[in-house]
C-alpha positions as CSV (number, residue, x, y, z in Angstrom):
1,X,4.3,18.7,-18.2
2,X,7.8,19.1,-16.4
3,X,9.0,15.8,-14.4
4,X,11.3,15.2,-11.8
5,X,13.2,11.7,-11.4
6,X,12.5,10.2,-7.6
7,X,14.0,7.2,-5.5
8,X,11.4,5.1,-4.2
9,X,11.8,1.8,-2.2
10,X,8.9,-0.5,-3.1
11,X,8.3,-4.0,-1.6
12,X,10.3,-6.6,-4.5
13,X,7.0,-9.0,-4.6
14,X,4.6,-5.4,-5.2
15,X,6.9,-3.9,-7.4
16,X,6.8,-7.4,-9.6
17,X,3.3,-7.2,-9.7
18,X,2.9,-3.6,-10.4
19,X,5.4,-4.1,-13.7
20,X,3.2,-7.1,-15.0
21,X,0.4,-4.4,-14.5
22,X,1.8,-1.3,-16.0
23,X,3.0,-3.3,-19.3
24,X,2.9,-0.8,-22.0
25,X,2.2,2.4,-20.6
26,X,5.3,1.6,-18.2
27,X,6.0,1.6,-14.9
28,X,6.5,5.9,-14.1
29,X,3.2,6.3,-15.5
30,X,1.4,3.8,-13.2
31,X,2.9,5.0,-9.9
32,X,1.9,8.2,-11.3
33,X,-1.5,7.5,-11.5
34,X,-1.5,5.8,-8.2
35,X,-0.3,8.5,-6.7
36,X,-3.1,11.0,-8.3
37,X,-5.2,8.5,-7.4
38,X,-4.4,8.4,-3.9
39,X,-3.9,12.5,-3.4
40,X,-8.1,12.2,-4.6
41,X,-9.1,9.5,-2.3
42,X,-7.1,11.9,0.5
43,X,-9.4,15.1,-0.7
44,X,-12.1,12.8,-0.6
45,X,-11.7,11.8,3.1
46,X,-10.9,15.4,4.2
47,X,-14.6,16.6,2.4
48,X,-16.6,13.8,4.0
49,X,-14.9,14.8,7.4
50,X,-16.1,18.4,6.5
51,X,-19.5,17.3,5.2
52,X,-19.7,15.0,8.4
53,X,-18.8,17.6,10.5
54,X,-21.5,20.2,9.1
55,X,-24.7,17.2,8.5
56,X,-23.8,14.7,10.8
57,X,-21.9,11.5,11.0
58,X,-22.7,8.7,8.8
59,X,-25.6,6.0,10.5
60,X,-24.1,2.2,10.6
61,X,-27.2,1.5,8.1
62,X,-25.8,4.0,5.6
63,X,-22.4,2.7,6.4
64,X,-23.3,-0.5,5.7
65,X,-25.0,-0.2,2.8
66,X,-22.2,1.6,1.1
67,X,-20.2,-1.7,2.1
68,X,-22.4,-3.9,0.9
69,X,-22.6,-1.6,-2.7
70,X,-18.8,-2.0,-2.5
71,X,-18.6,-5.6,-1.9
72,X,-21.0,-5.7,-5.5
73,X,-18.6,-3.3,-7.0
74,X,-15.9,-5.2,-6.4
75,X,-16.8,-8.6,-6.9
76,X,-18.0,-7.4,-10.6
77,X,-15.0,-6.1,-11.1
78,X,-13.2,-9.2,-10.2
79,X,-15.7,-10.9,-12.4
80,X,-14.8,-8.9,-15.4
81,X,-10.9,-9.0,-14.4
82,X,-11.0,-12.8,-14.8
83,X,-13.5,-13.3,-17.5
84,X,-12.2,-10.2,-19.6
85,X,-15.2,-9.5,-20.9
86,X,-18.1,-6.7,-20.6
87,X,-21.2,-7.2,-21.4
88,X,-23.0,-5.3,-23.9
89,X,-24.3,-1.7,-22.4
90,X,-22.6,-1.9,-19.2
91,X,-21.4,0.9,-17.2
92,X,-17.6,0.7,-17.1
């Protein structure tokens, strides 16, 4: 896959993060995949406008209920950040 060198300015306390995260598979390749990552969530957002625009917008019980499935997402991912450890037959 071709690549083309950039110039980004990055906030000095992210960007020391970000390197203590990319580690091995170094830093181009993590703001690579951030950047896929957010071009995805962007698609995402523009088909649930479509879809809300054909169905419907989304009820507050829906809404919330997605939040609260977030808010369980994300504290288990927390969980398994700090612990480092799966347990046995979990989804990842």
């Amino acid at each position: 896959m071709a690549t083309k060198k950039v110039t980004v300015t990055i906030p000095e306390d992210l960007l020391d993060e970000i390197r203590a995260d990319a580690a091995e598979r170094g830093l181009s390749a993590y703001v690579a995949e951030a950047l896929r990552f957010k071009r995805d969530r962007d698609r995402l957002r523009e088909l649930v406008d479509w879809l809300q625009e054909e169905h419907g917008s989304v009820t507050e019980d829906e809404h919330a209920a997605a939040l609260d499935e977030l808010d369980g997402l994300d504290a288990e991912h927390e969980r398994r950040r700090t612990t480092g450890k799966h347990d046995a037959g979990e989804a990842a």
